[in-house]
Backbone as JSON Lines, residues from 0, in Angstrom:
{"i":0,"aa":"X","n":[2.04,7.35,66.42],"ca":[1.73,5.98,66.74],"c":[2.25,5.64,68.13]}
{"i":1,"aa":"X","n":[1.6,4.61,68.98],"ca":[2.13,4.17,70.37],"c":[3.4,3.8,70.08]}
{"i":2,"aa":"X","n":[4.14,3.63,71.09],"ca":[5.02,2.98,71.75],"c":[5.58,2.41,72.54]}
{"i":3,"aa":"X","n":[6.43,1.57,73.11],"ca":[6.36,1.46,74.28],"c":[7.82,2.46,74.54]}
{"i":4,"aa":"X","n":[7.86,2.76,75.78],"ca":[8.96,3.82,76.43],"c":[9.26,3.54,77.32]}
{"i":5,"aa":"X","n":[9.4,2.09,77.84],"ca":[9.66,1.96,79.29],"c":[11.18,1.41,78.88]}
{"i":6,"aa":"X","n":[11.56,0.42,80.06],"ca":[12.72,-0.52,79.99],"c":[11.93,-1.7,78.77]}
{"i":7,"aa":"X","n":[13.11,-1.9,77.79],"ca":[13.04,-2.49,76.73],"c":[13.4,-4.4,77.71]}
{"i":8,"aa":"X","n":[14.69,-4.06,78.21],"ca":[15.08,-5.34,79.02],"c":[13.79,-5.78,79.88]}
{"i":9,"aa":"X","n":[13.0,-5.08,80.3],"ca":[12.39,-5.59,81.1],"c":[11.04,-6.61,80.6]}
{"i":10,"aa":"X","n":[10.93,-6.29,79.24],"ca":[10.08,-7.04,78.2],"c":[11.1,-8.52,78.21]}
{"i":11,"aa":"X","n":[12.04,-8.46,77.94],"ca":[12.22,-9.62,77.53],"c":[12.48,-10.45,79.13]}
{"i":12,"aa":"X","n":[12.62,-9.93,80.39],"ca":[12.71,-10.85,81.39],"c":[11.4,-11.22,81.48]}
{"i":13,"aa":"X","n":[10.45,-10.32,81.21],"ca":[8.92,-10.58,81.19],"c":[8.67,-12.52,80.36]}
{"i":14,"aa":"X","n":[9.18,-11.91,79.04],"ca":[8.79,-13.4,78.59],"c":[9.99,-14.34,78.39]}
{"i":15,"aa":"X","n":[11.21,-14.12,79.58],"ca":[11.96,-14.87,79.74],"c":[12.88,-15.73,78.36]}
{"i":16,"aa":"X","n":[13.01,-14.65,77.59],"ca":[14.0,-15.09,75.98],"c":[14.33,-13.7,75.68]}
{"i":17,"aa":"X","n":[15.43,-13.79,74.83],"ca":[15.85,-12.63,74.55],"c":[15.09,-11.99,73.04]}
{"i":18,"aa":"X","n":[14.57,-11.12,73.32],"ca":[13.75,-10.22,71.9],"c":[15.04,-9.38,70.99]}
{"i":19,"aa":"X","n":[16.14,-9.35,71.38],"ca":[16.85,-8.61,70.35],"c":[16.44,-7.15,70.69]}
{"i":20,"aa":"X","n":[15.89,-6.54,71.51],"ca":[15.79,-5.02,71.19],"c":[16.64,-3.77,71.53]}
{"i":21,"aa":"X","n":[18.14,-4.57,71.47],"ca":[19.08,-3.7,72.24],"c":[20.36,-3.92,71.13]}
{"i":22,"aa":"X","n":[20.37,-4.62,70.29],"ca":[21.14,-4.35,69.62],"c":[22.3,-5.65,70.29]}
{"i":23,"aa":"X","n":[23.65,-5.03,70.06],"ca":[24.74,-5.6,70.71],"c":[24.75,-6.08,72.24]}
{"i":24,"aa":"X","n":[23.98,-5.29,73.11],"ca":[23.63,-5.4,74.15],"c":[22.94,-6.84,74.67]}
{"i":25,"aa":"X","n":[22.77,-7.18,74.01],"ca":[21.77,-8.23,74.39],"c":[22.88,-9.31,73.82]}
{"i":26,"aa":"X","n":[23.8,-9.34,73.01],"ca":[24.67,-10.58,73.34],"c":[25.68,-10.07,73.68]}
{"i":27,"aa":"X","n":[26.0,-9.81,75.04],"ca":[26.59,-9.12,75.9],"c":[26.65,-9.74,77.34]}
{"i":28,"aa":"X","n":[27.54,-9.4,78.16],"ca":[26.95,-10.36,79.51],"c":[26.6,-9.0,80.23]}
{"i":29,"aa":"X","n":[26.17,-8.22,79.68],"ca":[24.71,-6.62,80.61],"c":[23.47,-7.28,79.77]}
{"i":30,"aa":"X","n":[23.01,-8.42,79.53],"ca":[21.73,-8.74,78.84],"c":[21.17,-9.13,80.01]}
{"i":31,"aa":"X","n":[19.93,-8.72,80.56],"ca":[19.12,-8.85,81.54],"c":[19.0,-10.2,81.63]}
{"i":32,"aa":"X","n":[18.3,-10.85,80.76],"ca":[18.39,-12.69,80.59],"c":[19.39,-13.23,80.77]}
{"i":33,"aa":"X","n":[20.79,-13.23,81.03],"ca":[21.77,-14.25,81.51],"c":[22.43,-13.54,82.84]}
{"i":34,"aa":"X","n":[21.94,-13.12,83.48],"ca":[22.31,-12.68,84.78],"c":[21.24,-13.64,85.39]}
{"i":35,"aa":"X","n":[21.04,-13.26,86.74],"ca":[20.71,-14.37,87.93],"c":[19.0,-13.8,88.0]}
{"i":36,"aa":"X","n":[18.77,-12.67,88.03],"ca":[17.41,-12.31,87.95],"c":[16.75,-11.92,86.69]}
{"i":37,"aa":"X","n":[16.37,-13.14,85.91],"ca":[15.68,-13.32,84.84],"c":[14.28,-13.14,84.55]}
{"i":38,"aa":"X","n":[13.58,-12.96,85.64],"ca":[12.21,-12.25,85.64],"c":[12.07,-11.42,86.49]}
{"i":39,"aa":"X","n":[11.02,-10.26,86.15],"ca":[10.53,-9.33,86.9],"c":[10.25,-9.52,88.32]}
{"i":40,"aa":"X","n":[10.15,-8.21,89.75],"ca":[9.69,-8.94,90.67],"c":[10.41,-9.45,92.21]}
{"i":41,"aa":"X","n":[10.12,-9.56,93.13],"ca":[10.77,-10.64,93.85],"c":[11.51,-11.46,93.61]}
{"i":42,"aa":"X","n":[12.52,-11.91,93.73],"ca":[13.68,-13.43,93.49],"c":[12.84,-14.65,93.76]}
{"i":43,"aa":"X","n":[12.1,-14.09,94.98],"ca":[11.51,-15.31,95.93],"c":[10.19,-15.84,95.58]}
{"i":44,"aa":"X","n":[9.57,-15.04,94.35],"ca":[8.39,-14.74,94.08],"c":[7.95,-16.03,93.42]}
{"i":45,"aa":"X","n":[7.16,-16.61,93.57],"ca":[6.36,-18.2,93.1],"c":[6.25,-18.07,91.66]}
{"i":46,"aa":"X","n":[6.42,-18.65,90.91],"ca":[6.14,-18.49,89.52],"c":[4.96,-18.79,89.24]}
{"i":47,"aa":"X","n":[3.66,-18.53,89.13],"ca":[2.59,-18.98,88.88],"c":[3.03,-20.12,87.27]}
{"i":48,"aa":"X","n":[2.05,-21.56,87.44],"ca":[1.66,-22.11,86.25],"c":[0.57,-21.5,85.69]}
{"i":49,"aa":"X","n":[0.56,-21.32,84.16],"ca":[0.17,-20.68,83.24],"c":[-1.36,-21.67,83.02]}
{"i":50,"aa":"X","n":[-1.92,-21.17,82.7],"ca":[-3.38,-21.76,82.02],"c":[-2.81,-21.96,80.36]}
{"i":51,"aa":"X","n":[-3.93,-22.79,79.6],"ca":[-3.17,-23.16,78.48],"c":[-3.96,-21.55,77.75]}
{"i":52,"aa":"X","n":[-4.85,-20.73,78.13],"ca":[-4.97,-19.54,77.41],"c":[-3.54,-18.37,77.84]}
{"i":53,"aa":"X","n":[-2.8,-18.55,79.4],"ca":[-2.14,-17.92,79.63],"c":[-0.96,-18.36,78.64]}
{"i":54,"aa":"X","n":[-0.63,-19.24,78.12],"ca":[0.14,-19.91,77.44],"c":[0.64,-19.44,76.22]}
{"i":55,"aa":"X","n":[-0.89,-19.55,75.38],"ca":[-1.09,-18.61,74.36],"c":[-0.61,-17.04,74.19]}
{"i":56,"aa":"X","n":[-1.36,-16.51,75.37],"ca":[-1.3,-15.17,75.45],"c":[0.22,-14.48,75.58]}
{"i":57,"aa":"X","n":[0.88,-15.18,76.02],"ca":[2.6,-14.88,76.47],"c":[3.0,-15.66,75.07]}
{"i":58,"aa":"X","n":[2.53,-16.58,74.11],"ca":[3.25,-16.1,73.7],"c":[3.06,-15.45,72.0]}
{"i":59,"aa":"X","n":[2.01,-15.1,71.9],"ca":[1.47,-14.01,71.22],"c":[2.5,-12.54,71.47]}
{"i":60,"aa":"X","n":[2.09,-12.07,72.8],"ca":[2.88,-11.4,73.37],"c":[4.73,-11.33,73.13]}
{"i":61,"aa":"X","n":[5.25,-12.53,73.13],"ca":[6.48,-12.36,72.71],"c":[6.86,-11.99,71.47]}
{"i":62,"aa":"X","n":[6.07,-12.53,70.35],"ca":[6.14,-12.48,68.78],"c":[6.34,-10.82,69.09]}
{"i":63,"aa":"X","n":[5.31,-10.13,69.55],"ca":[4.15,-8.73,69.2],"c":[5.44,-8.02,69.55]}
{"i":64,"aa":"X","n":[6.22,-8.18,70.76],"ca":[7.21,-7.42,71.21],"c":[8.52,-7.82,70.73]}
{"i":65,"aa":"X","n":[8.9,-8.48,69.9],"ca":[10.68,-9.01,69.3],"c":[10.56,-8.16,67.94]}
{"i":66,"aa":"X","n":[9.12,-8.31,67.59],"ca":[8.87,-7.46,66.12],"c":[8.25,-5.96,66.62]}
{"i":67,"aa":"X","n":[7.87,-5.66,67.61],"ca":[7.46,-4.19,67.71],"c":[6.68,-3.69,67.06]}
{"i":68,"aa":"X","n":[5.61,-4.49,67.3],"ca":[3.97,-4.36,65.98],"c":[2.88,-4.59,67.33]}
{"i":69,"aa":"X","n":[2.31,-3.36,67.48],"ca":[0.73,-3.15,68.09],"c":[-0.52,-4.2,67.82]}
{"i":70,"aa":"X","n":[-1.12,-4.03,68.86],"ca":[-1.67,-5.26,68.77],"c":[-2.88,-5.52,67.56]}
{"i":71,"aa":"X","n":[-3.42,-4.15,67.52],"ca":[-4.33,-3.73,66.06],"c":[-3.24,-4.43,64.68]}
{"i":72,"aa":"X","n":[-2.34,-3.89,64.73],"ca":[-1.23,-4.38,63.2],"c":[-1.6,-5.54,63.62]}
{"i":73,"aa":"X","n":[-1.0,-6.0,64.9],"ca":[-0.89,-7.78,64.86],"c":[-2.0,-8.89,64.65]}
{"i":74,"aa":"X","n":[-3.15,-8.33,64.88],"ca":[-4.64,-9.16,64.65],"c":[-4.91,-8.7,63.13]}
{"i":75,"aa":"X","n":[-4.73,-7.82,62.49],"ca":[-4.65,-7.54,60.75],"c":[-3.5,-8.17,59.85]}
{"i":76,"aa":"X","n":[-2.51,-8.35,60.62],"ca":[-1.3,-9.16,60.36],"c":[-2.18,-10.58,60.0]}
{"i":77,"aa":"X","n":[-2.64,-10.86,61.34],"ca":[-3.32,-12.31,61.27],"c":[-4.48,-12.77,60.56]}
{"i":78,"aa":"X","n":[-5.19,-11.67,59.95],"ca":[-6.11,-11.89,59.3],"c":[-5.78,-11.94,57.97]}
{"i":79,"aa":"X","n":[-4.65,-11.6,57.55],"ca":[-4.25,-11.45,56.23],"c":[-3.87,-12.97,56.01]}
{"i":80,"aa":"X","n":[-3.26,-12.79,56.82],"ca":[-1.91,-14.66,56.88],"c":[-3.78,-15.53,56.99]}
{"i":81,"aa":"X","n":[-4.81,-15.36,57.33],"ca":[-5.98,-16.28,57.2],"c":[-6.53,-16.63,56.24]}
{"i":82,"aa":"X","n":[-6.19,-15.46,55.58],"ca":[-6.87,-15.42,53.98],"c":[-6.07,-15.77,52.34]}
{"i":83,"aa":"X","n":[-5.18,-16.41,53.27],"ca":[-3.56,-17.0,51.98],"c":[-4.26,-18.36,51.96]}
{"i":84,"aa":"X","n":[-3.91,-18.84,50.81],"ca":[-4.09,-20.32,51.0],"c":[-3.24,-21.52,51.49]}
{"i":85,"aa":"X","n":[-2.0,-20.78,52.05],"ca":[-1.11,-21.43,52.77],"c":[-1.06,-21.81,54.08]}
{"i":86,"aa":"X","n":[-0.12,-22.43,55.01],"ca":[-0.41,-22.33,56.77],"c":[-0.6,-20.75,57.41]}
{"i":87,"aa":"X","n":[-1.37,-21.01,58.05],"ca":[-1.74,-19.5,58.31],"c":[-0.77,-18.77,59.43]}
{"i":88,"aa":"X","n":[-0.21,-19.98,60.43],"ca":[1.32,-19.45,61.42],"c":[2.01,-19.36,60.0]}
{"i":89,"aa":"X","n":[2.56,-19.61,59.07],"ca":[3.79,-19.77,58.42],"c":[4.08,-18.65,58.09]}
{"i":90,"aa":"X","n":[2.49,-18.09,57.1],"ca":[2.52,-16.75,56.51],"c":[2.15,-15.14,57.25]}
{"i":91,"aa":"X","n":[1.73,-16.08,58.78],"ca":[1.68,-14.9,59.51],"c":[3.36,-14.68,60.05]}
{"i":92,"aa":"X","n":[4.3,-15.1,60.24],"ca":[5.55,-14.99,60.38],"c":[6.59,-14.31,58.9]}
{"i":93,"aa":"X","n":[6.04,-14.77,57.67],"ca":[6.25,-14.61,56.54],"c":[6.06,-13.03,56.54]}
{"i":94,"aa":"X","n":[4.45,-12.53,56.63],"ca":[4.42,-10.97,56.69],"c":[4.78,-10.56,57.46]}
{"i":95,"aa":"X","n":[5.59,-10.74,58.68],"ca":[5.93,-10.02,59.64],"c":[7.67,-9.75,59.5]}
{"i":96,"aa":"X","n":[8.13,-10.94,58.63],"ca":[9.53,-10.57,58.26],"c":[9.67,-9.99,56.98]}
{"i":97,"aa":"X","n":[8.46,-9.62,56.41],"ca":[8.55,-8.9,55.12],"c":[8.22,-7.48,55.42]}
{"i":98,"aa":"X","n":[8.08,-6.83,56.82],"ca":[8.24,-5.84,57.56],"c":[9.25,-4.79,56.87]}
{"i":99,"aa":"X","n":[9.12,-3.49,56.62],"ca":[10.59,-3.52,56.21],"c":[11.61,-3.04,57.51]}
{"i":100,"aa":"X","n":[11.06,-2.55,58.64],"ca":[11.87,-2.42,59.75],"c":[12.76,-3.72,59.79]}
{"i":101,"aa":"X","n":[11.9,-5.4,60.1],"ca":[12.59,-5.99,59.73],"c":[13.6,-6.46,58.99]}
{"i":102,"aa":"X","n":[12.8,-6.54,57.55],"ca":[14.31,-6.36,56.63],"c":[15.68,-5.87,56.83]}
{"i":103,"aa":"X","n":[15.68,-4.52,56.93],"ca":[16.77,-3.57,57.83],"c":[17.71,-3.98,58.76]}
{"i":104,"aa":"X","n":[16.9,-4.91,59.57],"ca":[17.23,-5.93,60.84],"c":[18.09,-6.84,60.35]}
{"i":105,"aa":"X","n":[17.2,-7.77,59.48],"ca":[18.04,-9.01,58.71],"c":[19.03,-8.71,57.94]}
{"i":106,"aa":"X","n":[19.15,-7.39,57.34],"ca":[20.42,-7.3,55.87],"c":[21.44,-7.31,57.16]}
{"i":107,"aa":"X","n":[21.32,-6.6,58.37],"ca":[22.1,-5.74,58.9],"c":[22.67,-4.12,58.34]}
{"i":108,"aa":"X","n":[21.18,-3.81,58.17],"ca":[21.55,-1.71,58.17],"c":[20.93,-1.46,59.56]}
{"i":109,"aa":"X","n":[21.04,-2.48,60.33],"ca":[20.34,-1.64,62.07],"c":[20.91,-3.2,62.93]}
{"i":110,"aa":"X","n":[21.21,-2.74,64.08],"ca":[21.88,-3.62,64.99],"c":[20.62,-4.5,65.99]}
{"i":111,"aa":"X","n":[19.38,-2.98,65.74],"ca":[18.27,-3.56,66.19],"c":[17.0,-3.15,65.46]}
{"i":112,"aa":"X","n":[15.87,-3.97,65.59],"ca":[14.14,-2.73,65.19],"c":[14.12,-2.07,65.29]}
{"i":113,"aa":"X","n":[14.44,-1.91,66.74],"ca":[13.88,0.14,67.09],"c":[14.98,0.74,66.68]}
{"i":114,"aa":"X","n":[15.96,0.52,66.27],"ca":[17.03,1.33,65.65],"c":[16.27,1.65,63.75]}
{"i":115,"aa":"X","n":[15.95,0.2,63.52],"ca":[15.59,0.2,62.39],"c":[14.63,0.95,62.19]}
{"i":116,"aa":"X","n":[13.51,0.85,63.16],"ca":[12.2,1.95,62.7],"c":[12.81,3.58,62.57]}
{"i":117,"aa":"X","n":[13.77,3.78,63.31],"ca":[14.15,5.24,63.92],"c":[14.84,5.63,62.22]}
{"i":118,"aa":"X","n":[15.59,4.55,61.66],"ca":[16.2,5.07,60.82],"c":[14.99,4.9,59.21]}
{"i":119,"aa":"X","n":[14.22,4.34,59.67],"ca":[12.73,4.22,58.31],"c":[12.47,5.83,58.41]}
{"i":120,"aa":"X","n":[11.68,5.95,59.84],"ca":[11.16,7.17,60.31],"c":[11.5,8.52,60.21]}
{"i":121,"aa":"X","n":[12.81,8.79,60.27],"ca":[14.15,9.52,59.8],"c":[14.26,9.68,58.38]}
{"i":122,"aa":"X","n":[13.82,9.09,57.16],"ca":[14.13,9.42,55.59],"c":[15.17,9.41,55.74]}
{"i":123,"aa":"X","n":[15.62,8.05,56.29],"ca":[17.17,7.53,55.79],"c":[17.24,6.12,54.5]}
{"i":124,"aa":"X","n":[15.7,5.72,54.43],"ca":[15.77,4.5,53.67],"c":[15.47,4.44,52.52]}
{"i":125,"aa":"X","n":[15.74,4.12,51.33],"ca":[15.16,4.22,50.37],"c":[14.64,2.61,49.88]}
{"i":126,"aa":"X","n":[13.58,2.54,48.82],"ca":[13.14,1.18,48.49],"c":[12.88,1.61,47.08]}
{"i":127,"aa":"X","n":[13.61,1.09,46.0],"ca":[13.61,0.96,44.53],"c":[13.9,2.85,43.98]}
{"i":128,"aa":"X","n":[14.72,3.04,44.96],"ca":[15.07,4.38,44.93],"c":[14.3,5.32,44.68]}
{"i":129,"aa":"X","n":[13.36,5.33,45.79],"ca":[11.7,5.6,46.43],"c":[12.18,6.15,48.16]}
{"i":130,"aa":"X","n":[11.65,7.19,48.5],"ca":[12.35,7.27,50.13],"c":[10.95,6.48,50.72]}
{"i":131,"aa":"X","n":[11.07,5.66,51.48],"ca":[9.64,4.85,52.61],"c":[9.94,5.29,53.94]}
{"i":132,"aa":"X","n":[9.14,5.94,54.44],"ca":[8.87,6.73,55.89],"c":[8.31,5.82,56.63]}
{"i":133,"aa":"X","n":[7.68,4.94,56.32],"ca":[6.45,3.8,57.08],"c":[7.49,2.36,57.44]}
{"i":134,"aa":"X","n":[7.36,2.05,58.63],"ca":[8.22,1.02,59.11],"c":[7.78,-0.02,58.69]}
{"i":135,"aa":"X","n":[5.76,-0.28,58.93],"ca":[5.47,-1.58,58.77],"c":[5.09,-1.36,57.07]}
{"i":136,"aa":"X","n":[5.66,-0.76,56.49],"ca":[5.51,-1.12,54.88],"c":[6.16,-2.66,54.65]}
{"i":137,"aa":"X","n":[4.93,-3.46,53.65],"ca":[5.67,-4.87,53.42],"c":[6.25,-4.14,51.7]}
{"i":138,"aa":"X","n":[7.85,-5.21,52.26],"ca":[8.38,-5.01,50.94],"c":[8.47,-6.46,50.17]}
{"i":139,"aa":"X","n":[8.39,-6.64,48.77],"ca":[8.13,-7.15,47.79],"c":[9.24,-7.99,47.23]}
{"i":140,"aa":"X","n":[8.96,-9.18,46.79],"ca":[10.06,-10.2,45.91],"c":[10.72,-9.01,44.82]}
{"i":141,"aa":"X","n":[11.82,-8.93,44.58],"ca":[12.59,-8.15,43.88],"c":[13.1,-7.02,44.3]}
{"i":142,"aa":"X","n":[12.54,-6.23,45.62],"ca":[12.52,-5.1,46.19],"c":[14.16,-4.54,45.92]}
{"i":143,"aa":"X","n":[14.77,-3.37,45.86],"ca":[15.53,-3.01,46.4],"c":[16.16,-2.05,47.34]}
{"i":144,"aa":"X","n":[16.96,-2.54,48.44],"ca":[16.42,-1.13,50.0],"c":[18.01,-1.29,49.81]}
{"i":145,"aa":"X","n":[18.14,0.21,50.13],"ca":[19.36,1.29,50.52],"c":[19.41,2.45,51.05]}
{"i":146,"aa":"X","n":[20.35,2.87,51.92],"ca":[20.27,3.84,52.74],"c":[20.4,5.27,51.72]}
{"i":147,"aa":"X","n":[19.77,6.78,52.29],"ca":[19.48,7.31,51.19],"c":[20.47,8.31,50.91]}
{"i":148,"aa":"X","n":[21.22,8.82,49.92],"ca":[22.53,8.43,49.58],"c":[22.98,10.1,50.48]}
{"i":149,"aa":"X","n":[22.32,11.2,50.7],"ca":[22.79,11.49,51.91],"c":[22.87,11.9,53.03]}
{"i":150,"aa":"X","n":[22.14,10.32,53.48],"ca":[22.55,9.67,54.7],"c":[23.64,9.13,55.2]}
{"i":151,"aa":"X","n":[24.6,8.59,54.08],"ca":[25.59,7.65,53.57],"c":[26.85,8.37,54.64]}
{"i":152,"aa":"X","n":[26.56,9.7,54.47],"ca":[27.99,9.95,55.55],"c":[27.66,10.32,56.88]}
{"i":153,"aa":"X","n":[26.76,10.46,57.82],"ca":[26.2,10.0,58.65],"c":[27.61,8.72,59.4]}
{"i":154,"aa":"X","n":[27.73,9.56,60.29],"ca":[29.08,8.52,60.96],"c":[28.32,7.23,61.8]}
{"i":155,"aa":"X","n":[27.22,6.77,62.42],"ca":[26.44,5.58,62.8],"c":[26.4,4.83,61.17]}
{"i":156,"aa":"X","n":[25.69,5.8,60.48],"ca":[25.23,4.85,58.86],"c":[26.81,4.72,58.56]}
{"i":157,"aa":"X","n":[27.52,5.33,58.14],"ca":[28.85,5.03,57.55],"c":[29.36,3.94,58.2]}
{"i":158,"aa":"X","n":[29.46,3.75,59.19],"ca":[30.17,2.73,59.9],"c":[29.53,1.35,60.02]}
{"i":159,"aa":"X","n":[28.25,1.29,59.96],"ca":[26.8,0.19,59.25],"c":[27.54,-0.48,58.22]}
{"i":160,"aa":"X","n":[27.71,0.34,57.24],"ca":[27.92,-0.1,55.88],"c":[29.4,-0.8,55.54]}
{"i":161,"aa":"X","n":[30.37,-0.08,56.62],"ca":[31.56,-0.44,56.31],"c":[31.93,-1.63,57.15]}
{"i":162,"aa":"X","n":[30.77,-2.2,57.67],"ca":[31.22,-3.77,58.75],"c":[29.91,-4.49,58.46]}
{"i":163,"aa":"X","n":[29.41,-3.98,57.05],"ca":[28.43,-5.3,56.45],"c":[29.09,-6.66,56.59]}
{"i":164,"aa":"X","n":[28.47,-7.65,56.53],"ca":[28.93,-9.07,57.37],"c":[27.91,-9.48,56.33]}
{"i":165,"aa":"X","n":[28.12,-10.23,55.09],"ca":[27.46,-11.17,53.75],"c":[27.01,-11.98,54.18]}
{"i":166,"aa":"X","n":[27.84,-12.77,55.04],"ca":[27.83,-14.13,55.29],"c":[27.08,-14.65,55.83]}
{"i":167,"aa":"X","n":[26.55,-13.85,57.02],"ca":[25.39,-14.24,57.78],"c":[24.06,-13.0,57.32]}
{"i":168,"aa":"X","n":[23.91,-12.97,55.78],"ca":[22.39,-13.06,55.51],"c":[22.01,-14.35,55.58]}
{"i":169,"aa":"X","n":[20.37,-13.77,55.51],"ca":[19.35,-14.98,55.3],"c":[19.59,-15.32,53.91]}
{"i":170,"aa":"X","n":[18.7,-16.28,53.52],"ca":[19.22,-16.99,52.26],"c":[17.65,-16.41,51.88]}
{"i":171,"aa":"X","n":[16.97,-15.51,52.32],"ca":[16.02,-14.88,50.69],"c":[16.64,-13.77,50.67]}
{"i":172,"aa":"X","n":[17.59,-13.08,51.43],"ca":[18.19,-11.84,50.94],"c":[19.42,-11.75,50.49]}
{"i":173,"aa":"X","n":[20.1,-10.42,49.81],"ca":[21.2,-10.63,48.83],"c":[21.55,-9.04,49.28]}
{"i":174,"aa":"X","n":[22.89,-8.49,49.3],"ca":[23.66,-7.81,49.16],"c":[24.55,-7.57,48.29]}
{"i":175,"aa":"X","n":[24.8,-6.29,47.5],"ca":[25.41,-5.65,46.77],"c":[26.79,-5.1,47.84]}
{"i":176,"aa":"X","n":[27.95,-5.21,47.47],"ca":[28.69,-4.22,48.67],"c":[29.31,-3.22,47.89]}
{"i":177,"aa":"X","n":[29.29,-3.22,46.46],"ca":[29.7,-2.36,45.71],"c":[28.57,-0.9,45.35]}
{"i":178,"aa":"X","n":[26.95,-1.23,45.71],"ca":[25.93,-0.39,44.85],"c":[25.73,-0.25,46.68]}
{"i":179,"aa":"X","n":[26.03,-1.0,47.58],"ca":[25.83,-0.89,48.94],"c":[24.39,-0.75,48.88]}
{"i":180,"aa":"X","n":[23.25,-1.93,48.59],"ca":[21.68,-2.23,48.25],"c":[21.98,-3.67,48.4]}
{"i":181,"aa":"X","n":[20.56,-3.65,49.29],"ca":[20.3,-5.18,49.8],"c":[19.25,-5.56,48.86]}
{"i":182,"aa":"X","n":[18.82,-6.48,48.73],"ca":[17.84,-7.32,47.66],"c":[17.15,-7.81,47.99]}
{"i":183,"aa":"X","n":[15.39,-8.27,47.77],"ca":[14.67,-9.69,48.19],"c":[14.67,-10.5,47.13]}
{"i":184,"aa":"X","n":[15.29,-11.6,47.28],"ca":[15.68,-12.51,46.28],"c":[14.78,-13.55,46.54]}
{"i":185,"aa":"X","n":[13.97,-13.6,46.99],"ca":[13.19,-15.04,47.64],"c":[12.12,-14.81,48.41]}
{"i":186,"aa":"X","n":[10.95,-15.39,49.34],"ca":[9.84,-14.85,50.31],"c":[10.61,-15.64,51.12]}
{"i":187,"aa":"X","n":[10.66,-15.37,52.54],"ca":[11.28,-15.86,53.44],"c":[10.62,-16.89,53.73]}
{"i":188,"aa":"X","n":[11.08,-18.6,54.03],"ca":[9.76,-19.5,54.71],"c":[10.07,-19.92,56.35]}
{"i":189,"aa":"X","n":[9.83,-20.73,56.64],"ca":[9.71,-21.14,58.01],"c":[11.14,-21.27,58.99]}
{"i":190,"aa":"X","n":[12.18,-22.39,58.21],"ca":[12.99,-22.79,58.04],"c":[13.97,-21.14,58.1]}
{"i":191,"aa":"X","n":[13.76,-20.41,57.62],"ca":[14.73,-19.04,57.77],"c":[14.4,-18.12,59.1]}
{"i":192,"aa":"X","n":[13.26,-18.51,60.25],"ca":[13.07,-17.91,60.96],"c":[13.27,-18.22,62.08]}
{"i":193,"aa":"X","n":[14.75,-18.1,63.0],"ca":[15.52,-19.33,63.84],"c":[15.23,-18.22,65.15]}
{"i":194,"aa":"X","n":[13.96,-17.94,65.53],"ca":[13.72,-17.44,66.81],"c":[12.91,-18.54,67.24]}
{"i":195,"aa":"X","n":[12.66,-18.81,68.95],"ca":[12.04,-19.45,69.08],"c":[10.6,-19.42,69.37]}
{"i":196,"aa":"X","n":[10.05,-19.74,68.01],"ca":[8.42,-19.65,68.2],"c":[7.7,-20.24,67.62]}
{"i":197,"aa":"X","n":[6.45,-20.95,68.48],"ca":[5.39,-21.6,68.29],"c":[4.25,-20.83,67.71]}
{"i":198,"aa":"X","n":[4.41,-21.02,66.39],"ca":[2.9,-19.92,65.85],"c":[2.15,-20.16,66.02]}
{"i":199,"aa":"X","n":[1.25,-22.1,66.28],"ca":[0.59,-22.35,66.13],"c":[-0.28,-21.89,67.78]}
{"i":200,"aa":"X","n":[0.4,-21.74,68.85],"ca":[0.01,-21.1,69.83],"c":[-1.0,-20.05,69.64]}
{"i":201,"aa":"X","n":[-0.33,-19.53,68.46],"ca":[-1.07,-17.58,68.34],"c":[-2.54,-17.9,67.78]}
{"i":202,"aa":"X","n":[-1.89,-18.71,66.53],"ca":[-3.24,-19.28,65.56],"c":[-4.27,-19.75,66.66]}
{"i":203,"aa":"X","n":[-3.86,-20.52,67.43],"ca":[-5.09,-21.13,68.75],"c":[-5.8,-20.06,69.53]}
{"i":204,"aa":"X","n":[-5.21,-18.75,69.64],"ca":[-5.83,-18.36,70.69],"c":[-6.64,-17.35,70.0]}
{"i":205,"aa":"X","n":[-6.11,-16.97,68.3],"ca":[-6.88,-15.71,67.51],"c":[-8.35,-16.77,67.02]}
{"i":206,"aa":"X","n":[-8.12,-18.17,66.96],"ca":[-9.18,-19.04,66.58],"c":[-10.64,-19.08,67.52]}
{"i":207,"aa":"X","n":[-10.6,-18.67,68.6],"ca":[-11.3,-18.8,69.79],"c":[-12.33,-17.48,69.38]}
């Protein structure tokens, strides 16, 4: 499958917010975004104003790159979330955190996505004590994901597990620290997704 392989930082000066794809790094003061040259380019360079399709398009674009989903996934993403009978931004954000790379992200078994996909990709994960190789597998109300048991001594995974942090899950997910298995206790809704984004942007421009 594609990827991208360039500078990861340089995506997020692109759309000027931080995407998370560095892990610790990024709340760090080496995060490309809080230094003085925050976009690509010249210093001196004019910022063009955006058209209201350029608008859209950046920020389609930001979603596509914080979650690390191709643009084929991301227009099938959107067609799915069309065909719910719910808001169609809500549940297109909904399947995208029911990702299980994501998931991974949110329990905290990965500091970042691309850490998270690496360790899906790897047959380090297990789901209902099932190994899942596939990153964008959506996982399910009741699910249960754990690392696969040996992986467990794996000095990166070992050290994951032993600075699990409860406190700051989301409130549809649940942790075990004793069976060391995270849970979906809930579908994630709107209100649990504290990045900053306008879905209804995306919805406007896939509507056209």
């Amino acid at each position: 499958m594609a990827r991208h392989t360039g500078s990861v930082c340089r995506l997020c000066r692109r759309e000027r917010v931080k995407l998370m794809l560095k892990g610790e790094r990024c709340l760090s003061a080496k995060c490309s975004i809080t230094k003085k040259r925050d976009i690509p380019g010249p210093r001196n360079r004019r910022i063009k104003q955006l058209s209201e399709f350029g608008v859209q398009l950046r920020e389609k674009q930001k979603v596509k790159r914080m979650y690390g989903v191709l643009e084929r996934q991301f227009r099938n993403m959107y067609r799915a979330a069309a065909k719910r009978k719910g808001i169609t931004g809500e549940d297109l954000l909904m399947l995208l955190e029911l990702r299980l790379d994501n998931v991974l992200y949110r329990l905290g078994y990965a500091k970042s996505r691309p850490q998270a996909r690496q360790f899906v990709t790897h047959n380090h994960i297990f789901v209902n004590g099932h190994k899942v190789a596939i990153p964008s597998y959506t996982v399910k109300l009741g699910d249960v994901i754990e690392f696969n048991p040996k992986s467990k001594e794996r000095p990166v995974i070992k050290a994951i597990l032993e600075n699990m942090k409860v406190e700051y899950l989301q409130a549809w997910l649940s942790y075990d620290p004793a069976a060391q298995q995270g849970k979906i206790v809930s579908l994630p809704r709107r209100e649990h997704i504290d990045y900053p984004i306008t879905e209804q942007l995306i919805i406007e421009l896939y509507s056209k």
